[in-house]
C-alpha positions in Angstrom: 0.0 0.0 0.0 1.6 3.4 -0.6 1.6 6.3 1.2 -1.1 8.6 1.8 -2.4 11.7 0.5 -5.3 13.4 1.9 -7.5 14.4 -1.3 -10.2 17.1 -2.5 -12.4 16.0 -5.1 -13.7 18.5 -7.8 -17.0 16.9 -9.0 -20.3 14.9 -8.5 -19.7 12.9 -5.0 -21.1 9.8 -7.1 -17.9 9.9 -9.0 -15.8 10.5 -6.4 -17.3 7.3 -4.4 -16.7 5.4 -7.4 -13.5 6.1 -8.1 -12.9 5.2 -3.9 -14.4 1.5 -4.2 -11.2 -0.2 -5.3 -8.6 1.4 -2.7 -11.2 2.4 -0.4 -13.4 -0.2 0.0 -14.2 -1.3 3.7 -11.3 1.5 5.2 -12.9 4.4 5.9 -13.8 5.0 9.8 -16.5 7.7 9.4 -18.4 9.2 6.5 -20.2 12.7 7.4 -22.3 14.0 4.7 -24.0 17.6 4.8 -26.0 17.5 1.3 -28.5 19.9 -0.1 -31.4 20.4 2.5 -34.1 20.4 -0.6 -34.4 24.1 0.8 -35.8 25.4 -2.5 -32.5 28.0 -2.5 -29.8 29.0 -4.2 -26.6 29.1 -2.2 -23.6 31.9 -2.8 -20.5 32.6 -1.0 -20.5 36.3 0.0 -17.3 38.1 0.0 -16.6 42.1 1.0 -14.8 44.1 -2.0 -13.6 48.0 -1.6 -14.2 49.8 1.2 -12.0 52.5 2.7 -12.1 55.1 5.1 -15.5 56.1 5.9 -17.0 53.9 3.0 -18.2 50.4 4.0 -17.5 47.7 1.6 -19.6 46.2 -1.0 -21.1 42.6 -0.8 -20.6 40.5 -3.8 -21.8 37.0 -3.7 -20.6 34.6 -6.0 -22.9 31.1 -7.0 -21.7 28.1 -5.0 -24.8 25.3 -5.8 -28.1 25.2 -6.5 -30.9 23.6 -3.9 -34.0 23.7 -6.6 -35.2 20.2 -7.9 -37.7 20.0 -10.9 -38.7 16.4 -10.0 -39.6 17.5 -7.0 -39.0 15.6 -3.8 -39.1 12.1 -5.4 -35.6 13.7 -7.5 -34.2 14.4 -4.7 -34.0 11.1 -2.6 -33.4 9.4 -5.8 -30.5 11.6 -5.8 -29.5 10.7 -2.3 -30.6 7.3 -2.4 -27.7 6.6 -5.1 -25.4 8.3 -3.8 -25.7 6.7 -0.3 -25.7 3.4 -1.8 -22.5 3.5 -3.6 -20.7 5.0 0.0 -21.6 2.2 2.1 -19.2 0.0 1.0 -16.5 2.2 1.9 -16.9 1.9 5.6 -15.1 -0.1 8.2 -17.3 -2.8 9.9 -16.9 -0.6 13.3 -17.5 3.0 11.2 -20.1 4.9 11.2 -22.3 7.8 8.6 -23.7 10.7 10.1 -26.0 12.7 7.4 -26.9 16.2 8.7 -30.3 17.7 7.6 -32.8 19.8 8.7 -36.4 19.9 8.9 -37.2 19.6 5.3 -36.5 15.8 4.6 -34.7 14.2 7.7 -37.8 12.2 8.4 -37.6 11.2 4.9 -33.8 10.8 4.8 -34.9 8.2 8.0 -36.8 6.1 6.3 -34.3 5.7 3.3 -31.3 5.1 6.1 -33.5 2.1 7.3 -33.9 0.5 4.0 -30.4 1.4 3.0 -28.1 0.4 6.3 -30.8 -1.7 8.4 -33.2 -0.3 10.8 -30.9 -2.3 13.4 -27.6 0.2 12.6 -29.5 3.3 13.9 -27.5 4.8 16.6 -28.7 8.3 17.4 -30.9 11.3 16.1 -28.9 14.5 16.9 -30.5 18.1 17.6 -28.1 20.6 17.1 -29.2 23.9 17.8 -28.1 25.8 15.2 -28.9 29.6 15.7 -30.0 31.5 18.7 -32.5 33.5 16.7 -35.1 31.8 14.8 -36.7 33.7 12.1 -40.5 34.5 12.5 -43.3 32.8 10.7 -46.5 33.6 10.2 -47.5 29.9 10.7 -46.2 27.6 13.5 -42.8 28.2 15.3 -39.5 29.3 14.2 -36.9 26.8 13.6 -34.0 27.1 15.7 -32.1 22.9 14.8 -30.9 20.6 12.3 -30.5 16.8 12.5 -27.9 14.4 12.4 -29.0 10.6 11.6 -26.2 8.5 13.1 -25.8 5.1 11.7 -23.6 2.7 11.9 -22.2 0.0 9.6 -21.9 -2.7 12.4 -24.4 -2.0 15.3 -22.3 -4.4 17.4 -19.2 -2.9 16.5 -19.4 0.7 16.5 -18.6 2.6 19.7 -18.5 6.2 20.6 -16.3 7.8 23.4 -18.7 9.9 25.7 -18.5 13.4 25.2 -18.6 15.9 28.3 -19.3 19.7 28.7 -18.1 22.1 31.6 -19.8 21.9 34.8 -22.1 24.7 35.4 -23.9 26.1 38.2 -27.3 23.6 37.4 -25.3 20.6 37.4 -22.8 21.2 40.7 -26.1 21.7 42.8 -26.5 18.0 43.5 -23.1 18.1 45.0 -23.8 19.3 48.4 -22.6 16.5 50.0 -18.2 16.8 51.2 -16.3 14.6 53.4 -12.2 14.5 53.3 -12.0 13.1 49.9 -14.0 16.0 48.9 -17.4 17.1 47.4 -20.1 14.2 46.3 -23.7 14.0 45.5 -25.8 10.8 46.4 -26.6 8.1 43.6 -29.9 5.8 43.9 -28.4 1.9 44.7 -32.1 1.1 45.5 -34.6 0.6 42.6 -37.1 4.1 43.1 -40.9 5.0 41.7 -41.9 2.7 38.7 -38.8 0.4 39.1 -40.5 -0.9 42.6 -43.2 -2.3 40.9 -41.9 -4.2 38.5 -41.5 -7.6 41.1 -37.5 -6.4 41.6 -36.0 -9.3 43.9 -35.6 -7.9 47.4 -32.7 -9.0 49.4 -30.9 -7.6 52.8 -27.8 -6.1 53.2 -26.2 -4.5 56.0 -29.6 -4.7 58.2 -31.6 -3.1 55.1 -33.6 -5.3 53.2 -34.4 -3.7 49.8 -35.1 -3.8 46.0 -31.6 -2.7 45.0 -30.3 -2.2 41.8 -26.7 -3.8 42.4 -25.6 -7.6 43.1 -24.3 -7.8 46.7 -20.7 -8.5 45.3 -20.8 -4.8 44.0 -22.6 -3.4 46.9 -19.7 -4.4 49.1 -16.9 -3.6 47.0 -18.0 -0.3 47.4 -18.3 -0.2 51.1 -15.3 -1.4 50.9 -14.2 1.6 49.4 -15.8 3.8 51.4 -18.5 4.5 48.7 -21.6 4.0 50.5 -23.4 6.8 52.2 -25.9 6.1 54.9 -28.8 8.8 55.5 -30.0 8.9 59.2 -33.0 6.9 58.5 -30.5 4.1 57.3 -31.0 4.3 53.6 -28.3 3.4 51.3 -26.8 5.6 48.8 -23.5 5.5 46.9 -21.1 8.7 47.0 -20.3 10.3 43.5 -17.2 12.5 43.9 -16.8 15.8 41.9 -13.7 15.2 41.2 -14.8 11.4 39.5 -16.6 13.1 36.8 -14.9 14.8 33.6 -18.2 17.0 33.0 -21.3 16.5 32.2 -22.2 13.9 30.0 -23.8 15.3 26.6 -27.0 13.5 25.1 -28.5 13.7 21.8 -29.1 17.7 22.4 -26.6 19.3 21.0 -27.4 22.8 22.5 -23.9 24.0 23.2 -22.0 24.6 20.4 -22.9 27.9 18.4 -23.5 28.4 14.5 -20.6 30.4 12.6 -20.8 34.1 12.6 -19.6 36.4 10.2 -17.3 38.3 12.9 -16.1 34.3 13.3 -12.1 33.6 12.7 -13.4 30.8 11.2 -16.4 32.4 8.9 -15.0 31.8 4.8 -18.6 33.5 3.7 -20.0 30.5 2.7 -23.7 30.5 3.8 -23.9 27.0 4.6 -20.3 26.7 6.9 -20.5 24.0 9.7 -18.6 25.4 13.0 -15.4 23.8 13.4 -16.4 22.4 16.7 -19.4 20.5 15.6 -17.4 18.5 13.2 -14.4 17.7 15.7 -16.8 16.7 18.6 -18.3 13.9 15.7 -14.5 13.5 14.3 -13.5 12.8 17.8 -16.0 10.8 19.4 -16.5 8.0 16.5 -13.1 7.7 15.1 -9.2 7.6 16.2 -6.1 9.4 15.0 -4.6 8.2 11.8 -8.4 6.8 10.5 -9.9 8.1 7.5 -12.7 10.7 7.8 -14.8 11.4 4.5 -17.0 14.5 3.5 -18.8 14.2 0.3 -20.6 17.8 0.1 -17.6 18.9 1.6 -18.9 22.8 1.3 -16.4 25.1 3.2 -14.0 22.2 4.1 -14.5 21.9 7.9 -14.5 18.6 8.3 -11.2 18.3 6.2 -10.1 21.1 8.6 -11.0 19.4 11.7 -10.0 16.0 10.8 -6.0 18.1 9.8 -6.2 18.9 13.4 -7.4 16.1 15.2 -4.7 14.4 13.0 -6.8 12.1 11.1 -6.6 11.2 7.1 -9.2 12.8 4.9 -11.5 13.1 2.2 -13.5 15.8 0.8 -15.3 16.6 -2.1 -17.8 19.0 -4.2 -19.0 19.7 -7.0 -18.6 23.7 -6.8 -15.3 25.3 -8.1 -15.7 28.0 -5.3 -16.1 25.0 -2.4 -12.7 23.9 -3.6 -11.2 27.5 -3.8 -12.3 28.0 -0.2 -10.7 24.8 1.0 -7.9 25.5 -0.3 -7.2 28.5 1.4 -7.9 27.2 4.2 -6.1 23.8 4.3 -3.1 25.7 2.7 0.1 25.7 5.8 1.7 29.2 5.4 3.5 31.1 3.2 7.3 29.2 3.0 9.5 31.3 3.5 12.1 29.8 0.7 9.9 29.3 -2.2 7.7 32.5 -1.3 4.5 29.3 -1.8 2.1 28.4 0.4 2.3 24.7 1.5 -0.7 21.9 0.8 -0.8 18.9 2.3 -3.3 17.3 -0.2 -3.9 16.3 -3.6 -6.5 18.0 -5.9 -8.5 15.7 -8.1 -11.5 16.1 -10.6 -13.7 13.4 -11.4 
């Protein structure tokens, strides 16, 4: 096998999947994929020109793709059922696809990910909150989140690691509890509400007899270990230190991380953008350094850009000249100081 080069692809992603089937075939760790929402739009990438002194720039905005579909909603999951088909086989047995989509068809894009990769291989349905300030309707609500489909290729192989946030003043409340190891708060070790009546075996312990949730093997390692909180109506609890916890654990609501603004290091212009931080928690959480991460409506090039610094191997493609241009710039290293070039770490290649 010879060595590596992390590639763009200039053209249709169908192409580009096809030409992967031969070296690519069952190697790539995670596919993300942020296609056309069937938004009825047309997408440009806005750039400022001119502009001095006391005169504010002018906007230009430049054609990037095109979200309209003659046929209609059938078109477009035709369109996405072939080109889903023909990724498949590029993923690992333990990878994973994560298709990001918003309101218009992600209960349609559901159904097709059944038929397509097994109702079994569904992993997740991701909320991301992608702006602060939904736009009024005269109907209904505004819509503030998009959705990510998670599926993997190998239910019984795929992992994720957890993912954890900062502690913040909510979450440190339960933690009222401190003895010389430090702060705790109290976890359940007997079974509570519903779980009661659901015939639980009841069994004493320590001059309690209850429905508890742990064998007795566990129940004294921990008292062993000086786990085991007793309440002065001799109740049983188990001690979870602050200092145990990395954060707090994040669930399918992805409410933390904020869209791309313009005033953004990061913003290129380009309307659709993904924020860097979205695509390396996914990058970081379902794959490991030195695996292949693919993006086949690559758009601005974040995920290329994340998986560069989370020092994975990568593949993007699109179909529109300006996506390419963008990621260029931005995957380019710095000017070299010797051949007065900047440096690219990939390969460029039109299909």
């Amino acid at each position: 096998m010879g060595p590596w080069h992390n590639t763009i692809f200039l053209g249709d992603c169908l192409n580009a999947a096809k030409a992967l089937v031969e070296s690519q075939s069952e190697k790539i760790r995670l596919i993300y994929l942020d296609p056309p929402f069937f938004s009825n739009t047309d997408y440009t990438l806005k750039h400022e020109t001119g502009g001095e002194g006391s005169r504010a720039p002018d906007i230009q905005e430049t054609a990037t793709y095109s979200d309209r579909w003659q046929g209609g909603l059938a078109e477009y999951l035709s369109y996405l059922r072939i080109r889903l088909a023909v990724m498949s086989p590029l993923l690992r047995d333990d990878g994973s696809i994560w298709l990001h989509l918003d309101w218009h068809v992600s209960h349609y894009a559901k159904a097709l990910m059944d038929e397509l990769f097994g109702y079994s291989c569904f992993v997740n349905e991701i909320v991301w909150k992608r702006t602060n300030s939904p736009k009024p309707q005269s109907r209904g609500f505004g819509s503030q989140h998009d959705t990510i489909l998670v599926y993997a290729k190998d239910q019984s192989k795929f992992r994720v690691r957890p993912v954890y946030v900062k502690h913040d003043e909510r979450s440190l409340r339960p933690y009222m509890y401190d003895d010389d190891k430090g702060r705790f708060r109290l976890i359940e070790i007997e079974a509570q509400g519903i779980q009661r009546s659901q015939r639980r075996k009841q069994f004493e312990w320590r001059g309690r007899t209850a429905p508890y949730l742990y064998r007795l093997e566990t129940l004294d390692e921990w008292w062993d270990q000086g786990l085991i909180y007793k309440s002065k109506n001799d109740r049983y609890s188990k001690k979870q230190y602050l200092d145990d916890v990395p954060g707090v654990p994040v669930s399918d609501l992805w409410l933390d991380i904020p869209p791309v603004q313009g005033a953004s290091d990061e913003y290129t212009g380009f309307l659709t953008q993904k924020p860097e931080a979205l695509l390396s928690r996914i990058i970081e959480c379902a794959s490991d350094p030195g695996d292949i991460v693919a993006d086949f409506f690559a758009g601005a090039g974040t995920t290329a850009v994340a998986a560069e610094r989370t020092k994975r191997r990568w593949i993007a493609c699109d179909s529109s000249e300006v996506a390419i241009q963008v990621m260029e710039k931005r995957l380019s290293k710095p000017t070299n100081s010797e051949t007065g070039r900047a440096e690219r770490a990939f390969t460029v290649v039109r299909v």
